[in-house]
PLY file of the C-alpha trace (Angstrom):
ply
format ascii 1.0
element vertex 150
property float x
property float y
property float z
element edge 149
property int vertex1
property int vertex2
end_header
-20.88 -6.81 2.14
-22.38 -7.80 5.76
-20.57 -6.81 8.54
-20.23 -10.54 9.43
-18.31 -11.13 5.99
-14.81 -10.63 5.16
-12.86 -9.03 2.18
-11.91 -11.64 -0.51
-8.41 -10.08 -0.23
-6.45 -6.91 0.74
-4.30 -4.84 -1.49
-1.06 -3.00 0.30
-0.40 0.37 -0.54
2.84 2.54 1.17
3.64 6.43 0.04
6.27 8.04 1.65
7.00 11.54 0.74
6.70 15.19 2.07
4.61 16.59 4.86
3.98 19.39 2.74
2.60 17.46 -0.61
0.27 15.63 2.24
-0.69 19.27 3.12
-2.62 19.48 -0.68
-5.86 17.84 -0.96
-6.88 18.73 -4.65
-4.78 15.72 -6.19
-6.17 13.21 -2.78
-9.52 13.76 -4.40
-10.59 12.00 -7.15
-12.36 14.53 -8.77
-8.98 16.38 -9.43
-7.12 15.56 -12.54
-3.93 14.61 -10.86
-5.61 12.17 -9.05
-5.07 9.30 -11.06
-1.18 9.93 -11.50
-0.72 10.90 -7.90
0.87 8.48 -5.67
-0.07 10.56 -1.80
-2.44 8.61 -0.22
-5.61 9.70 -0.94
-8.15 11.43 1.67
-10.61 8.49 1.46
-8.76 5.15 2.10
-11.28 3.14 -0.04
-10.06 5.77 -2.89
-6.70 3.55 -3.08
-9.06 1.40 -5.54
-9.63 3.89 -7.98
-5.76 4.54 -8.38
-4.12 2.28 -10.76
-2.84 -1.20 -10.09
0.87 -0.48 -10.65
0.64 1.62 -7.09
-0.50 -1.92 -5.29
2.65 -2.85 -3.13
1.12 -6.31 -2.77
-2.31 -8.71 -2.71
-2.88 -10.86 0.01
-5.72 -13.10 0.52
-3.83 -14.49 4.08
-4.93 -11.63 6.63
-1.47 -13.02 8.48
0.22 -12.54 5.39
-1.19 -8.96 4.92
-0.53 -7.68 8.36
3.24 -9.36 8.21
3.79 -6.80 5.43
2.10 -4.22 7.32
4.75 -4.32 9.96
7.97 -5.41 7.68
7.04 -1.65 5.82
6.52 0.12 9.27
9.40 -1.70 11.23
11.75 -0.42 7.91
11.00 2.88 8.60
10.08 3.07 12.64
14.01 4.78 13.36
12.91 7.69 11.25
9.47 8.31 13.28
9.54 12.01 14.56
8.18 10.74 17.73
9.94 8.57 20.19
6.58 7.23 21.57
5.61 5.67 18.19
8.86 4.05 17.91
9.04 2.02 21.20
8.45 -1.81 20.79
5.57 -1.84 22.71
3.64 0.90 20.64
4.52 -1.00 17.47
3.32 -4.08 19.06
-0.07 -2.82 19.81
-0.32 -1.45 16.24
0.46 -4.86 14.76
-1.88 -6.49 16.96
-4.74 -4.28 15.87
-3.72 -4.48 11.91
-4.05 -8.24 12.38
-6.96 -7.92 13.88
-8.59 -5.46 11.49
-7.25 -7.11 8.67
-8.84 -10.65 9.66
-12.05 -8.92 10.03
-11.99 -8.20 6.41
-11.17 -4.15 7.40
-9.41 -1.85 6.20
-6.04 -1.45 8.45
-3.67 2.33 7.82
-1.38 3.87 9.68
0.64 7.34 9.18
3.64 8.79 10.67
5.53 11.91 10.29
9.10 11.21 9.93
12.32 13.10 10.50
12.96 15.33 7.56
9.20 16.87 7.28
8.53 13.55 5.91
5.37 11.52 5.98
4.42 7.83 5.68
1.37 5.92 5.20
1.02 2.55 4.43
-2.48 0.81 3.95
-4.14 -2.30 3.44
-7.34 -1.68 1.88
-10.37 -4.69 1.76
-11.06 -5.64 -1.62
-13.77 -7.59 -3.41
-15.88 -6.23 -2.03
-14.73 -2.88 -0.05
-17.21 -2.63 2.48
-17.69 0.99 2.63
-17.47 1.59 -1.34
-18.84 -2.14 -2.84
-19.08 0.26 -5.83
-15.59 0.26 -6.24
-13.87 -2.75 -8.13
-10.88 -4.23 -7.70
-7.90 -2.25 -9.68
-6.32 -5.95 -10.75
-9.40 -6.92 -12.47
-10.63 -5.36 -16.15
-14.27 -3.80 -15.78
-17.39 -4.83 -17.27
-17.92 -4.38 -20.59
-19.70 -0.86 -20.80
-18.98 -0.28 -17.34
-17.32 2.71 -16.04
-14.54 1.81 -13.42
0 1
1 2
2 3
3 4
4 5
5 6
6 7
7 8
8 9
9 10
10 11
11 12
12 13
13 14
14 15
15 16
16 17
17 18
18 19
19 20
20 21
21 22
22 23
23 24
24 25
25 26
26 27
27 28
28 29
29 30
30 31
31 32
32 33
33 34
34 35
35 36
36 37
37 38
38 39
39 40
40 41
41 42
42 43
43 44
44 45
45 46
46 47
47 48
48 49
49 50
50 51
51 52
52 53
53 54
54 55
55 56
56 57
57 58
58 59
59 60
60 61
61 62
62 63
63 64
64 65
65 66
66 67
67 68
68 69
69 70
70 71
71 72
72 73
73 74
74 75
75 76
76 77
77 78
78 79
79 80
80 81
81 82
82 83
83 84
84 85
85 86
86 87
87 88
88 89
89 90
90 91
91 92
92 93
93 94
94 95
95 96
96 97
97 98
98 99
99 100
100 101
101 102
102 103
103 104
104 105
105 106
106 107
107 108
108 109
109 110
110 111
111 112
112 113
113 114
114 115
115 116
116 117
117 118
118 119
119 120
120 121
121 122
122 123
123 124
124 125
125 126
126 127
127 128
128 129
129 130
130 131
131 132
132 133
133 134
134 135
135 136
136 137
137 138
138 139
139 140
140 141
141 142
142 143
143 144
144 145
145 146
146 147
147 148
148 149
């Protein structure tokens, strides 16, 4: 993929769970066996496409579409943000502006928060067909190749 050249479509993923599960990196790698099963978001956001497709939230090929439920997830869960800074309007605004923007450049758009609780969310929309980090990577809604390893 050219940097001129945009994703085909963008897959949504959200985890919410605790700070402390977000603390343990073995299953956010995929060489660890829990990988596959694990729903915290992995350490490598292209890595999303190696999880199955069950975990995709939603599939957008409208980047307006994509970044609307980028900021219907976050705005849902903004009251719970452990700091007051990331939930004022205007800091919310500037982070949908930029996940619209990233998203319609065929990027990858994430954001994390630490929640009340010790709780942590992430929600992503990760480029797909190609990624344009990992164009090695296929899309988890599509069977692989015949004799090809996914």
């Amino acid at each position: 993929m050219t940097s001129d050249s945009t994703a085909d479509h963008h897959h949504g993923y959200m985890w919410l769970g605790s700070g402390f599960e977000l603390a343990k990196d073995g299953p956010r790698r995929p060489s660890h066996p829990e990988f596959v099963s694990s729903k915290v978001v992995p350490l490598e956001r292209a890595h999303w496409l190696l999880k199955p497709a069950a975990f995709i939230q939603g599939t957008w090929s409208s980047p307006r579409d994509a970044a609307g439920w980028f900021a219907d997830v976050v705005r849902g869960h903004a009251s719970w943000f452990a700091s007051e800074r990331e939930r004022e309007a205007s800091t919310l605004a500037d982070r949908y502006a930029r996940v619209a923007e990233d998203v319609a450049r065929g990027e990858d758009a994430v954001g994390g928060w630490y929640l009340t609780g010790a709780r942590f969310l992430s929600v992503s929309l990760i480029a797909c067909s190609s990624h344009r980090f990992r164009p090695e990577l296929r899309c988890p809604q599509r069977s692989p190749e015949p004799g090809r390893r996914q």
